[in-house]
TIPA-938355 format. One line per field, with one value per residue (C-alpha): residue number from 1; residue in one letter; x, y, z. Coordinates in nm, 2 decimals, always signed. Example, Ala and Ser with C-alpha at 12.3 -4.5 7.8 and 13.67 -1.06 7.14 Angstrom:
2
marpa: 1 / 2 $
loke: A / S $
c1: +1.23 / +1.37 $
c2: -0.45 / -0.11 $
c3: +0.78 / +0.71 $
***
This chain:
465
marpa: 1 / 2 / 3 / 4 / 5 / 6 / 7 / 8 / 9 / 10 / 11 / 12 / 13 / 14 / 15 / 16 / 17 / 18 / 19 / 20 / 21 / 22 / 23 / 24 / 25 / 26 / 27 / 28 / 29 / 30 / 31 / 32 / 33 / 34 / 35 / 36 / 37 / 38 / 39 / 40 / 41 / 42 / 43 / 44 / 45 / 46 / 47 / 48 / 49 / 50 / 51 / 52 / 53 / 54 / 55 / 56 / 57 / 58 / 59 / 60 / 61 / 62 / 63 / 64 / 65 / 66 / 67 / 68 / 69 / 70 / 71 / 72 / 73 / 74 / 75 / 76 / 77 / 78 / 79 / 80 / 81 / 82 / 83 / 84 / 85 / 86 / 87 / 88 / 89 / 90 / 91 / 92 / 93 / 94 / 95 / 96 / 97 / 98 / 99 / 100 / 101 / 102 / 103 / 104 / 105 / 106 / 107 / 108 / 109 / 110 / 111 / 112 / 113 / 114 / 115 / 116 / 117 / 118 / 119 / 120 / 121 / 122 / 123 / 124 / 125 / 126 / 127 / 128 / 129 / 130 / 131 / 132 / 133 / 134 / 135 / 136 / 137 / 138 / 139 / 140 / 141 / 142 / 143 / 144 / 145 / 146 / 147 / 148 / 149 / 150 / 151 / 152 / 153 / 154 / 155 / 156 / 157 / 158 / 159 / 160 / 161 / 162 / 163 / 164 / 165 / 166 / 167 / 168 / 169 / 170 / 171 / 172 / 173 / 174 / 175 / 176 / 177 / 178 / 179 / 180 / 181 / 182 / 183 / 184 / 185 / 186 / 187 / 188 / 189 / 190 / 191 / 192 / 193 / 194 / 195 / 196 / 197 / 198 / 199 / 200 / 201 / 202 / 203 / 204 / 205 / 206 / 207 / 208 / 209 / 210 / 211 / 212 / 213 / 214 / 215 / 216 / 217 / 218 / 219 / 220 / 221 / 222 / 223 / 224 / 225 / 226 / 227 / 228 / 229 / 230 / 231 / 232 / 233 / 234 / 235 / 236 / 237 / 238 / 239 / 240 / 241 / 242 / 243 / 244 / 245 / 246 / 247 / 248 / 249 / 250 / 251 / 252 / 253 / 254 / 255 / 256 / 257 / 258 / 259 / 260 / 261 / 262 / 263 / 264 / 265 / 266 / 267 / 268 / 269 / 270 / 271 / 272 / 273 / 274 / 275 / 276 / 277 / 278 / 279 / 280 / 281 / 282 / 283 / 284 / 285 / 286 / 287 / 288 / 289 / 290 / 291 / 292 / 293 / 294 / 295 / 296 / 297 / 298 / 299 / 300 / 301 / 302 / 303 / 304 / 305 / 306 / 307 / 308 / 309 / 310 / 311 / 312 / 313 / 314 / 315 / 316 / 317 / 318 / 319 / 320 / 321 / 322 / 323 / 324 / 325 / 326 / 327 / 328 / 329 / 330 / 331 / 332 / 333 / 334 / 335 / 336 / 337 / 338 / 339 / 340 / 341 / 342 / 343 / 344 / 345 / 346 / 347 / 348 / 349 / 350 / 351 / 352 / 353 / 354 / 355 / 356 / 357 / 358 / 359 / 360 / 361 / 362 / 363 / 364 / 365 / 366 / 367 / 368 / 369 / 370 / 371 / 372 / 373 / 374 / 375 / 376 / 377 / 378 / 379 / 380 / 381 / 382 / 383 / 384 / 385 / 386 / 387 / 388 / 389 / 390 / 391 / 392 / 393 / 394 / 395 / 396 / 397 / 398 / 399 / 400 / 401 / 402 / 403 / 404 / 405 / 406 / 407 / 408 / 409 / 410 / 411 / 412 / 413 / 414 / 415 / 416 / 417 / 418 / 419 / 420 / 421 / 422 / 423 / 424 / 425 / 426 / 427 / 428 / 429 / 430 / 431 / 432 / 433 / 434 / 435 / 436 / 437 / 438 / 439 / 440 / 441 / 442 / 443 / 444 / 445 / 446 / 447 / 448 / 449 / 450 / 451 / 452 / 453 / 454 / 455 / 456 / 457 / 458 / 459 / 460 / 461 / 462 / 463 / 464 / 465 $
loke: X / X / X / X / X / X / X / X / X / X / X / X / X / X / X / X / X / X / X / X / X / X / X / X / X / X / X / X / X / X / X / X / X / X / X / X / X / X / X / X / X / X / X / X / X / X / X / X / X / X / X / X / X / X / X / X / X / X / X / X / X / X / X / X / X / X / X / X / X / X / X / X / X / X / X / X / X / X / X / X / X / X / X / X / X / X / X / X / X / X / X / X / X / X / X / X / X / X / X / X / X / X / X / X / X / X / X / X / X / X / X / X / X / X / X / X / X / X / X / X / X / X / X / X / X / X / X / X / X / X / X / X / X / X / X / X / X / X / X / X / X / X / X / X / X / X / X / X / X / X / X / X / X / X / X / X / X / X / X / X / X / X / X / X / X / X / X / X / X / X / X / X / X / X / X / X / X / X / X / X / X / X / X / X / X / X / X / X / X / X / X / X / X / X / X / X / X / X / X / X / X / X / X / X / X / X / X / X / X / X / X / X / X / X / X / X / X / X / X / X / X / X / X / X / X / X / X / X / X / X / X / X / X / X / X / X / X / X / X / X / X / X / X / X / X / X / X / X / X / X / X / X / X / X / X / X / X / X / X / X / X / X / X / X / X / X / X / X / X / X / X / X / X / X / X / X / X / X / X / X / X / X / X / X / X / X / X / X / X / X / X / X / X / X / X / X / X / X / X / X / X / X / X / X / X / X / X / X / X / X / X / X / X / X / X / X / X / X / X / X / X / X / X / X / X / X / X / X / X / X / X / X / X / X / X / X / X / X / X / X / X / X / X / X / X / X / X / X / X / X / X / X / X / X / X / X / X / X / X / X / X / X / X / X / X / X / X / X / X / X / X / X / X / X / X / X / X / X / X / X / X / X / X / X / X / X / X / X / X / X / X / X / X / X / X / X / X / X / X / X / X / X / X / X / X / X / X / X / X / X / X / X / X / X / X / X / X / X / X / X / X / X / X / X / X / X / X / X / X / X / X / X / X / X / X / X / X / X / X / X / X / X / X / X / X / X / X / X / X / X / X / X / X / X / X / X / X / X / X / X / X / X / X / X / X $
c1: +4.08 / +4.07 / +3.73 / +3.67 / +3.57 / +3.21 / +3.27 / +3.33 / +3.02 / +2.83 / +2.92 / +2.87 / +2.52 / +2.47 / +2.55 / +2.23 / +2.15 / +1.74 / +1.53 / +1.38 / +1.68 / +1.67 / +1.28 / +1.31 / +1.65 / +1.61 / +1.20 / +1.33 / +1.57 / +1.30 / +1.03 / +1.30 / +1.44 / +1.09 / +1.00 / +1.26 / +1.21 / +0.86 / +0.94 / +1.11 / +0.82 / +0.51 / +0.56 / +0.53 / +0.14 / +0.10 / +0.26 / -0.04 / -0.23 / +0.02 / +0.07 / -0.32 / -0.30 / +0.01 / +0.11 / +0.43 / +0.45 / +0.71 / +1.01 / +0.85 / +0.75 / +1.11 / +1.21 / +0.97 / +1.11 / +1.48 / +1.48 / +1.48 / +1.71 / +1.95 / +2.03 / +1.98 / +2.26 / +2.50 / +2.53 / +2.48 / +2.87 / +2.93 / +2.64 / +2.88 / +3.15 / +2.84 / +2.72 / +3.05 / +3.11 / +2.79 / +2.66 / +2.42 / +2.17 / +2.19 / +2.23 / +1.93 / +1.76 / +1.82 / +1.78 / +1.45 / +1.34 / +1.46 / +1.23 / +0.93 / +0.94 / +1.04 / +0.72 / +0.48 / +0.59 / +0.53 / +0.19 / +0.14 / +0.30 / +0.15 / +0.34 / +0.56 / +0.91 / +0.77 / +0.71 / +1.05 / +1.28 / +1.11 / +1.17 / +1.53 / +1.48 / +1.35 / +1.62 / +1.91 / +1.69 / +1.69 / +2.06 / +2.17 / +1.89 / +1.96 / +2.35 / +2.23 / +1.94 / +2.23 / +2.42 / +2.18 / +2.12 / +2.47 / +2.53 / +2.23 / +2.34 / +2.69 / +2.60 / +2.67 / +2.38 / +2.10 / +2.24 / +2.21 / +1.86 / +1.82 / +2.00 / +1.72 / +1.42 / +1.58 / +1.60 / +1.25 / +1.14 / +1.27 / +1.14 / +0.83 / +0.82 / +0.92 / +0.60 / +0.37 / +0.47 / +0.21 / -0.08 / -0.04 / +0.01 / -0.27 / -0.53 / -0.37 / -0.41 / -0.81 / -0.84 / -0.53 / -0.21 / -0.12 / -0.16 / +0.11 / +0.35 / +0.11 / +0.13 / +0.53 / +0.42 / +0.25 / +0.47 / +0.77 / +0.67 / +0.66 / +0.98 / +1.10 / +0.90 / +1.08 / +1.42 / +1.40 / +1.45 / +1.73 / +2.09 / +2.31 / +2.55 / +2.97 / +3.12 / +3.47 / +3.64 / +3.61 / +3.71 / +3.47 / +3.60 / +3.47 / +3.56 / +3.48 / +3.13 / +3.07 / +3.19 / +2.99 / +2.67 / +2.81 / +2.83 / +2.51 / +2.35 / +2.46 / +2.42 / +2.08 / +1.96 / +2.09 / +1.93 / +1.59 / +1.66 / +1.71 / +1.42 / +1.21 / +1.47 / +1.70 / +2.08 / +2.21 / +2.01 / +2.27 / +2.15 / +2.18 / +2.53 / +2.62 / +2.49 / +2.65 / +3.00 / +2.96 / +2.88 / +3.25 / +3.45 / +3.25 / +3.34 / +3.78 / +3.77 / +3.59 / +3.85 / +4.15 / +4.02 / +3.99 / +4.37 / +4.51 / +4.32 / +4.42 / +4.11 / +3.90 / +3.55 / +3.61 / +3.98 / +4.04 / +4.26 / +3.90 / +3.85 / +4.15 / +3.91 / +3.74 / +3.46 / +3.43 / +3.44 / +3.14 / +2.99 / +2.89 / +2.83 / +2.60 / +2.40 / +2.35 / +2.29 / +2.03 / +1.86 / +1.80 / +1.58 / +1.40 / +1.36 / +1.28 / +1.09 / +0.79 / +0.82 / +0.75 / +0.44 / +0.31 / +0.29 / +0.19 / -0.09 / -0.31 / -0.15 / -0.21 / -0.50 / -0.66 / -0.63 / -0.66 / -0.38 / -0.51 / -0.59 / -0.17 / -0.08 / -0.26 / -0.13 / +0.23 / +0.08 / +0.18 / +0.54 / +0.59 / +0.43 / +0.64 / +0.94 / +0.84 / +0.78 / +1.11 / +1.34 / +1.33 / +1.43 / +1.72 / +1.99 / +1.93 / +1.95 / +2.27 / +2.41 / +2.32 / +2.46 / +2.70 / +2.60 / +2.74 / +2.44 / +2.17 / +2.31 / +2.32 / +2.00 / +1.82 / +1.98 / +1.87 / +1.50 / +1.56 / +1.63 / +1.39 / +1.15 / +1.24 / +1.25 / +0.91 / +0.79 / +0.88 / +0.62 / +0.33 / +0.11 / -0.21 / -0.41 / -0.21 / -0.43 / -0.30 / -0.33 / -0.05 / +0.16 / +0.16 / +0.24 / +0.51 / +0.66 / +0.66 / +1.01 / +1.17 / +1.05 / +1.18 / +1.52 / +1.52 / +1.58 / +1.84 / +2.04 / +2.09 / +2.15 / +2.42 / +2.60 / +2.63 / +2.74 / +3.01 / +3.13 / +3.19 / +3.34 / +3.58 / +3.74 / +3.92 / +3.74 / +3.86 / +3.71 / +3.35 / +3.18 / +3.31 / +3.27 / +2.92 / +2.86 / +2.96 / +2.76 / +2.46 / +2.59 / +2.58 / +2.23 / +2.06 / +2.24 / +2.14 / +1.77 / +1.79 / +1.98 / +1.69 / +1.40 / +1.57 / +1.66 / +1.35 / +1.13 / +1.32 / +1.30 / +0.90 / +0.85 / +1.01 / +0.85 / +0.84 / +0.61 / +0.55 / +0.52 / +0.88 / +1.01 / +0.89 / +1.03 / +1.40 / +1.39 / +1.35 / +1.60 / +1.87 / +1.72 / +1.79 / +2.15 / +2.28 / +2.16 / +2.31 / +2.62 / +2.58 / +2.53 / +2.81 / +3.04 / +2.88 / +3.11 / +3.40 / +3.31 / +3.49 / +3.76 / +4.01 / +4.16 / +3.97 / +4.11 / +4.24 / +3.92 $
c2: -5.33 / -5.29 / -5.35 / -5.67 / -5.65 / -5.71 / -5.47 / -5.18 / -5.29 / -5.29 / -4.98 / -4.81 / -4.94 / -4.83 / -4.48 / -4.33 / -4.20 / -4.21 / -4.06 / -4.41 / -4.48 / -4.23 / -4.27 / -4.67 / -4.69 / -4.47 / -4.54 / -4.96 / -4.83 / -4.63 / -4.89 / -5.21 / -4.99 / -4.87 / -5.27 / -5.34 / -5.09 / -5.13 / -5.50 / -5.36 / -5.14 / -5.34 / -5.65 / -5.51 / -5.44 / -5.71 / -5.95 / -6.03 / -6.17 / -6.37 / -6.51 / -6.59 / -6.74 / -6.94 / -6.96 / -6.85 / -6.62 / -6.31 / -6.51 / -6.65 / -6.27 / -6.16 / -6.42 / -6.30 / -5.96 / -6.03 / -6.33 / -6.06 / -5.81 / -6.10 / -6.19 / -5.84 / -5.73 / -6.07 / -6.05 / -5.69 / -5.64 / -5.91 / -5.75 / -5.52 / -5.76 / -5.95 / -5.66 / -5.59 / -5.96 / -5.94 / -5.59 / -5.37 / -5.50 / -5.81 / -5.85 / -5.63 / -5.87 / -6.15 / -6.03 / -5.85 / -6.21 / -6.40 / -6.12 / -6.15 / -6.56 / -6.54 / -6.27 / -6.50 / -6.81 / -6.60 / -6.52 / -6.93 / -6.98 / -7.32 / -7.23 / -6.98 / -7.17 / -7.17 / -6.85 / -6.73 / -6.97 / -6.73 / -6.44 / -6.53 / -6.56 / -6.21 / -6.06 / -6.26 / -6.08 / -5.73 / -5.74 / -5.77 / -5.55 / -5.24 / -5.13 / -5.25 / -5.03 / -4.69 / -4.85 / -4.88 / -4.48 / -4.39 / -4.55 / -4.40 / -4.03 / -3.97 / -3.59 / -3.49 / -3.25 / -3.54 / -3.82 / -3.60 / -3.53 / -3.86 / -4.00 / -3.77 / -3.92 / -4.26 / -4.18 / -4.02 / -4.36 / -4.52 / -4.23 / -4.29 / -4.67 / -4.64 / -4.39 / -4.62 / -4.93 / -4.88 / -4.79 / -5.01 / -5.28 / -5.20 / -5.16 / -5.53 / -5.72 / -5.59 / -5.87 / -6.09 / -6.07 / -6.24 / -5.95 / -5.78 / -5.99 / -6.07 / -5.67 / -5.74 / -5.95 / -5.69 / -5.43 / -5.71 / -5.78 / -5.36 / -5.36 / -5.63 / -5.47 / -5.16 / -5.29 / -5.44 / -5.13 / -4.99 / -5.08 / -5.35 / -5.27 / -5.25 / -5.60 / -5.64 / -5.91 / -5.89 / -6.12 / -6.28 / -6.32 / -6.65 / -6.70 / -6.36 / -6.41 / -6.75 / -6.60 / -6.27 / -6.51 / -6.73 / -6.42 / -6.24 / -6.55 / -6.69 / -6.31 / -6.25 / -6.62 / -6.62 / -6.25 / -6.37 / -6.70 / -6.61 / -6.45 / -6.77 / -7.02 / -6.76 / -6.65 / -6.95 / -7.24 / -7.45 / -7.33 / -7.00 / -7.04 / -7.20 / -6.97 / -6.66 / -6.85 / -6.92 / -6.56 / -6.50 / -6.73 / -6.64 / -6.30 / -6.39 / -6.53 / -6.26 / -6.03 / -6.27 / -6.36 / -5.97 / -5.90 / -6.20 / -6.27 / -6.12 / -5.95 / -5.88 / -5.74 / -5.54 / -5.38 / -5.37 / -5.03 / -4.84 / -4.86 / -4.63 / -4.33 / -4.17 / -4.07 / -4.44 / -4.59 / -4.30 / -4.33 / -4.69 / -4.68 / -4.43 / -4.63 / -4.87 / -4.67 / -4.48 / -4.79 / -4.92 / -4.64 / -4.58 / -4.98 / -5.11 / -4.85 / -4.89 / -5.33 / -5.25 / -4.96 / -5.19 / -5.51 / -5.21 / -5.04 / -5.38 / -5.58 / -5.31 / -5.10 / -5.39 / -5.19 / -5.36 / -5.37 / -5.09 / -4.88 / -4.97 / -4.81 / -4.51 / -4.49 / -4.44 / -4.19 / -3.87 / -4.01 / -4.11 / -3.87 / -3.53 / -3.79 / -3.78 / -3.42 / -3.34 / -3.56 / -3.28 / -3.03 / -3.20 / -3.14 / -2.79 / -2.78 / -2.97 / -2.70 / -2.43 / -2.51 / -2.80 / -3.21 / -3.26 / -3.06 / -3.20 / -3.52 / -3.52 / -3.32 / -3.63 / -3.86 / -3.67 / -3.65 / -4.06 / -4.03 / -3.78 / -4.00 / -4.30 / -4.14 / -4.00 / -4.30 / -4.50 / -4.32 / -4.45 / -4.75 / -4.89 / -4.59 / -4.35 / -4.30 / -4.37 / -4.03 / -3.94 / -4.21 / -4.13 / -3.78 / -3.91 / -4.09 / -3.83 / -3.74 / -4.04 / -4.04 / -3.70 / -3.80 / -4.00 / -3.69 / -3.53 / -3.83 / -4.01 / -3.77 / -3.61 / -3.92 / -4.07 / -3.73 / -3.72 / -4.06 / -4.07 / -3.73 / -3.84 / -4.21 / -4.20 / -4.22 / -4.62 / -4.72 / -4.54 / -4.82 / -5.04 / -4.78 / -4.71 / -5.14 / -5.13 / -4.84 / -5.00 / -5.38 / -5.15 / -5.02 / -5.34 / -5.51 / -5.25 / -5.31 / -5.70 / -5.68 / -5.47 / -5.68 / -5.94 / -5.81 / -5.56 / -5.92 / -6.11 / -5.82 / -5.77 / -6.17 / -6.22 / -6.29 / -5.95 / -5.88 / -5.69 / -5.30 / -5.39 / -5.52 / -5.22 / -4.97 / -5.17 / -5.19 / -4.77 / -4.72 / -4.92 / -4.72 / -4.40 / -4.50 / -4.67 / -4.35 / -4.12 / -4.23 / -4.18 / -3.80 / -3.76 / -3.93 / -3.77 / -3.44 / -3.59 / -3.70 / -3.54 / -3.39 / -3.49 / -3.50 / -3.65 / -4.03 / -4.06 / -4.00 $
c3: -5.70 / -6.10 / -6.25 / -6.45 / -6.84 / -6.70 / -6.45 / -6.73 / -6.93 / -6.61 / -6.49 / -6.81 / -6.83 / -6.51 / -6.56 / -6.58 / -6.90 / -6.91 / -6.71 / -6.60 / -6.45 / -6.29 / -6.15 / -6.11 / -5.94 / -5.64 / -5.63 / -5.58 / -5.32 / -5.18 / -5.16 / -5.04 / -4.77 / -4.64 / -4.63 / -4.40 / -4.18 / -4.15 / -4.04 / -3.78 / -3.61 / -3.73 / -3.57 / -3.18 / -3.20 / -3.32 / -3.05 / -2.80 / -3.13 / -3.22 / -2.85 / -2.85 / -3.18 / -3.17 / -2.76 / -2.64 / -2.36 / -2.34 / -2.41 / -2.72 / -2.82 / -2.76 / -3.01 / -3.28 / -3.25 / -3.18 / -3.45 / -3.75 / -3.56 / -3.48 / -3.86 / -3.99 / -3.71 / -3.81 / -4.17 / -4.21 / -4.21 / -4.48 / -4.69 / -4.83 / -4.96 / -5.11 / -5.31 / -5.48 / -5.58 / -5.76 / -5.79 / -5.60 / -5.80 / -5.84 / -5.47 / -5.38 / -5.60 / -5.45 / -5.05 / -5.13 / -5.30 / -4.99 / -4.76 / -4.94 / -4.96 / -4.58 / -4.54 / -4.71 / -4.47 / -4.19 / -4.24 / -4.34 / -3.98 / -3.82 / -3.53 / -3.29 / -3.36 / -3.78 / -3.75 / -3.54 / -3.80 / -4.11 / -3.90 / -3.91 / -4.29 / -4.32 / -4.09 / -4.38 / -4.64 / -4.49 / -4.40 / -4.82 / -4.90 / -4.65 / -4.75 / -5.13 / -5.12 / -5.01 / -5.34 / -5.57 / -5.53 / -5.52 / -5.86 / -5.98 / -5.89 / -5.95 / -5.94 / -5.54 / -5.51 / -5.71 / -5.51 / -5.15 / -5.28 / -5.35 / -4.98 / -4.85 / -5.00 / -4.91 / -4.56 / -4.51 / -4.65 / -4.34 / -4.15 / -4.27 / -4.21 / -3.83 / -3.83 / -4.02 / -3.84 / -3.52 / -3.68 / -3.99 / -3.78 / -3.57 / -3.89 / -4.04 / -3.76 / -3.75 / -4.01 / -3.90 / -3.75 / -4.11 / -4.32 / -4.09 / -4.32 / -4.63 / -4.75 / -4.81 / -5.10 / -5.32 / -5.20 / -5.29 / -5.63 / -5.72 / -5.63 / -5.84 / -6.09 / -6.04 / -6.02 / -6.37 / -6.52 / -6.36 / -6.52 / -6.41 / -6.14 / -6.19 / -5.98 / -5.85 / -5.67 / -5.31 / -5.01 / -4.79 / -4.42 / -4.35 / -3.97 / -3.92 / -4.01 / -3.83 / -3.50 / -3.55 / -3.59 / -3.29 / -3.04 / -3.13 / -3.13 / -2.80 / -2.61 / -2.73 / -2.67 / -2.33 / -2.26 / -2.33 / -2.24 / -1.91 / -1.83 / -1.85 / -1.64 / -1.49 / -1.57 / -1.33 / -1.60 / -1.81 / -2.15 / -2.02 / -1.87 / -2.21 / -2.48 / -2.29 / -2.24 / -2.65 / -2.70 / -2.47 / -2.66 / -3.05 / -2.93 / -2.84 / -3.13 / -3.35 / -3.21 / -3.27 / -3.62 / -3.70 / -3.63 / -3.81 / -4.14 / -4.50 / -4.53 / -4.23 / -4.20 / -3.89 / -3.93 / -3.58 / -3.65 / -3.73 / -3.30 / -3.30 / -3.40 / -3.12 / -3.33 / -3.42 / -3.07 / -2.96 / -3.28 / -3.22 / -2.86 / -2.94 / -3.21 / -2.96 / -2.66 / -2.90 / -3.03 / -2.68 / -2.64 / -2.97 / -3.02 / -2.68 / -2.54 / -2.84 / -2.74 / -2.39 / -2.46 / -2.73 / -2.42 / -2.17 / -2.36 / -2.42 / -2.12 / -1.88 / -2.06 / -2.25 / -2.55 / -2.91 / -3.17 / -3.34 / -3.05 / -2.89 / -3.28 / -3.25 / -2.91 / -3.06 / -3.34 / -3.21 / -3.15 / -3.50 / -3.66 / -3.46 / -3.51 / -3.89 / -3.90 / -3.75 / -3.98 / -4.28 / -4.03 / -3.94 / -4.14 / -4.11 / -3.71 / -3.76 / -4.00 / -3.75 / -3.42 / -3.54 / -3.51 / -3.16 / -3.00 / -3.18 / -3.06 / -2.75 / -2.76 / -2.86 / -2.62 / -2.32 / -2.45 / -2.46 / -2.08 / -2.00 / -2.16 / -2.03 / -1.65 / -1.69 / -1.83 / -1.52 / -1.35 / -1.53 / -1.37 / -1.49 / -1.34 / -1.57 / -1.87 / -2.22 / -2.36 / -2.07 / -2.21 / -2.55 / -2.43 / -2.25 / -2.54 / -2.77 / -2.67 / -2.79 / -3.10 / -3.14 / -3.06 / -3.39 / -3.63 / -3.39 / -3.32 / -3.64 / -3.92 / -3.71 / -3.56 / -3.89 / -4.06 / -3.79 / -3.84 / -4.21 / -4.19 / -3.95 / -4.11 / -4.44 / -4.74 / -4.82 / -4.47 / -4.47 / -4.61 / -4.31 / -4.08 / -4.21 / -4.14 / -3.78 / -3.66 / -3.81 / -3.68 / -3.33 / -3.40 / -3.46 / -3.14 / -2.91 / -3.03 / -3.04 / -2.63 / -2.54 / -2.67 / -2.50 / -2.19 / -2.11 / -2.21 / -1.96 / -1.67 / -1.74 / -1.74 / -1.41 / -1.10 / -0.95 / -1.27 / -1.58 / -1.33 / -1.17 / -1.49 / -1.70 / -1.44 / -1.43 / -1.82 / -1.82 / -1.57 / -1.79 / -2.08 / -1.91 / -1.80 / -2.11 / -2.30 / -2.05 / -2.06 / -2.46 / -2.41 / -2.16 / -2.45 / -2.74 / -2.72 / -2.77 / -3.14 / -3.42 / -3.20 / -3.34 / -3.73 / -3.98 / -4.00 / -3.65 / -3.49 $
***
């Protein structure tokens, strides 16, 4: 679509003609993606504190991990539309001002449903600010070698979040389970700071897919609250039975919706890609692994070990930080033996992980659990990089920004299914060893059948999958 007047004069300010463009705009990108991520990984050492300060048992802890990844997962497809109504910018703005206000009620939390309802806040904020955050450094660098620089600094920011998470958790909740969400605020505000001297960004008229997004929130909503509902009062129990059958019908009707309106958010013609289809069930099968394995060791290692929240993070340190080493290596592993066998690389380390894992009991000592974990958290670096390489090689160019929406929409579900499925199975009567050894298996089958797929990525010609 033609740019407005206001478009023009936007996107001329916004080419970046000072060097403090240049610093500001990616370092705001940097800082507001490394936020979100960090939400996503901080929060699990910190659970058994918040159960003893605010009550709640695992179904209630689910819910303050899922209630983030829900919303993040719902609106992250509409994110994109939002962003080129207003601008990058402008949108960034306002999702990274909604996180930090949603942050700050959190740690004033009275109480578990408070504190899940500005959880669900957070996850609204972090959806506009992720895919802003990728815009904001693509206007910024229209030169391709600065701006794939720039991508990479981006994503080791994220990397280095999903390392952090653990221990800075851990150290927070030393003085309070609060400052796990208090430290978005300063860290908020530099952003802000930041983003005030970058340029405006270009705007263009785009459709919104109303019904679209109402029955995307519908079916998430209804699957994930009937997973973890359904540990506590069992599949058979009528809000169960009826948050699942809303998830069916949200889900028709998504699909329905998708194939009739003017402008959908989902084409459904995209699912005609083979490299599409795999792509996403392997952000989802990859997530199940790298997201739910670290909420069941955080419950394991001071349920089962009675360690604190700091001792759980270091627990996971030698996971995040080979998982962090790794990540600038990755590119160049791709480029060497091609992105389909790093790929599936990292998804059988998942479920070699997760099969060793399954061995471990209260008698194992943690130092052979951390072990244990470490190849998960390598799989990160392999898995990611490449998948999404493969996928935006493989759509046409008008489409990767969709494409891009529903492989991370796919991510985030697989993380928020397993929270809520591995806390119902480790909550359930046959208790939290059974559950934790069920939970792996799935892990280890879901992902397996990743790898087995994987291969068949990129097999065919660029725009037909």
């Amino acid at each position: 679509m033609p740019l407005t007047a206001s478009s023009r004069r936007s996107s001329e300010a916004g080419t970046p003609g000072t060097d403090r463009h240049a610093t500001a705009t990616p370092a705001a990108a940097v800082l507001g993606f490394f936020m979100i991520t960090l939400d996503a990984t901080i929060v699990n050492v910190a659970l058994p504190s918040i159960r003893d300060a605010l009550g709640g048992g695992i179904t209630g802890l689910a819910w303050v991990v899922d209630a983030y990844t829900l919303m993040f997962a719902a609106l992250l497809l509409s994110a994109g539309a939002l962003s080129d109504r207003i601008g990058a910018r402008k949108a960034f703005a306002g999702g990274l001002t909604l996180f930090v206000t949603a942050s700050v009620a959190c740690g004033l939390a009275p109480s578990l449903p408070v504190l899940i309802a500005a959880r669900m806040v957070q996850g609204i904020g972090a959806a506009v600010t992720m895919p802003t955050s990728m815009a904001l450094v693509r206007q910024a660098f229209p030169d391709l070698a600065r701006r794939a620089r720039a991508v990479g600094v981006w994503a080791m920011g994220g990397a280095i979040a999903a390392a952090a998470g653990p221990v800075l958790g851990g150290l927070l909740s030393l003085a309070s389970w609060r400052m796990i969400f208090w430290i978005n605020l300063p860290v908020g505000l530099l952003t802000l700071a930041l983003l005030s001297r970058t340029p405006h960004s270009p705007t263009r008229p785009a459709p919104f897919d109303w019904i679209g997004q109402i029955t995307a929130v519908l079916a998430m909503g209804g699957l994930t609250f009937g997973a973890i509902e359904a540990g506590d009062v069992g599949f058979t129990a009528p809000r169960v039975s009826a948050s699942l059958g809303i998830a069916v019908v949200s889900l028709a009707s998504f699909i329905t919706a998708q194939a009739k309106v003017a402008h959908p958010m989902v084409p459904l013609a995209l699912f005609r890609s083979v490299t599409v289809v795999v792509a996403t069930g392997i952000g989802f099968a990859f997530m199940v692994g790298f997201y739910g394995l670290p909420f069941l060791f955080s419950l394991y290692f001071q349920q089962q070990h009675g360690l604190s929240a700091l001792g759980a993070g270091i627990a996971f340190l030698p996971m995040m930080l080979l998982s962090a080493c790794l990540t600038p290596f990755a590119t160049r592993i791709a480029e060497r033996t091609g992105p389909r066998v790093p790929v599936v690389a990292g998804l059988i380390l998942i479920v070699g992980g997760s099969i060793a894992l399954a061995a471990v009991s209260a008698s194992t000592p943690v130092w052979a659990s951390a072990l244990l974990l470490i190849p998960v958290g390598l799989s990160g670096p392999l898995v990611m990089p490449a998948t999404t390489a493969l996928l935006l090689e493989h759509v046409p160019a008008e489409q990767t920004g969709t494409a891009s929406g529903v492989f991370n929409t796919s991510r985030q579900i697989g993380g928020a299914l397993a929270v809520a499925v591995f806390g119902a199975l480790i909550s359930a009567r046959a208790g939290f060893q059974h559950g934790l050894r069920i939970s792996l298996a799935l892990a280890a089958a879901i992902t397996l059948l990743a790898a087995l797929a994987a291969p068949r990525m990129g097999t065919a010609r660029r725009g037909n999958g």
